[in-house]
N, C-alpha and C positions, 0 to 999 in steps of 0.2 A: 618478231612475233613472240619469242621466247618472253622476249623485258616487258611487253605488252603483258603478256599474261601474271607476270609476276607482282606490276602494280596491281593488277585488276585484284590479284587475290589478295593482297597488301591492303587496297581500298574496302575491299568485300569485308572480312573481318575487321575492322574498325569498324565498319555501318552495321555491321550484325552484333557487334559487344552495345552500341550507343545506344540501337534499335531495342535489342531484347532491355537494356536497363529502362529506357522510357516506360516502355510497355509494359514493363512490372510496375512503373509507378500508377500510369494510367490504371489498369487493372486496380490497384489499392486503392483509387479515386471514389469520390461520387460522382463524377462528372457524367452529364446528361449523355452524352455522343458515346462513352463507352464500346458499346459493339461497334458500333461506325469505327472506330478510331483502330482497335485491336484486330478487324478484319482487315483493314486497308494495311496494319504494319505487319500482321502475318505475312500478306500478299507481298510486301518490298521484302521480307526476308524469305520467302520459296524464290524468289526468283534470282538472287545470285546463286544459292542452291541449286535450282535446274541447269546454270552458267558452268558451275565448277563440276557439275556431276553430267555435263554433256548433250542434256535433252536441248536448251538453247548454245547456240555458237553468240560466243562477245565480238560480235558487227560494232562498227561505226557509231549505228543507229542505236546501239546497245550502252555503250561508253558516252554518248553524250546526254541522254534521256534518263539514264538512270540516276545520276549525278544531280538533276535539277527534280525528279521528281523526289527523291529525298530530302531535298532541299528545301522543297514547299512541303512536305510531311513535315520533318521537324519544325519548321516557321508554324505551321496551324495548331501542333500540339505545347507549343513551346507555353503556351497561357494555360494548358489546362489542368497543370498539376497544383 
């Protein structure tokens, strides 16, 4: 469980350095979705936040979901800058 947690925080920090860099581009954008975009990537980055700081436990269901739902975030923002 120990080595579990370790990539988690390993994984977490990369997606929160890649996250916040997009989201400043987006942000300096004109792109139409704007608030759509910058709400949805706040929201993927409170939520390994709540993981490491305890309010969610890293389930199963946590480790495989969160990994693909980042994954389609970056693919749909990938065109917008």
């Amino acid at each position: 469980m120990g080595f579990l947690r370790i990539l988690l925080v390993a994984f977490n920090t990369a997606i929160i350095t890649y996250l916040v860099y997009r989201l400043v581009q987006i942000y300096r954008s004109a792109s139409a979705y704007k608030a759509i975009i910058l709400i949805a990537g706040i929201v993927l980055l409170l939520l390994p936040i709540t993981v490491l700081v305890g309010f969610i436990r890293p389930t199963v269901i946590y480790v495989l979901i969160y990994p693909i739902a980042i994954g389609s975030f970056i693919f749909l923002i990938k065109s917008e800058v």
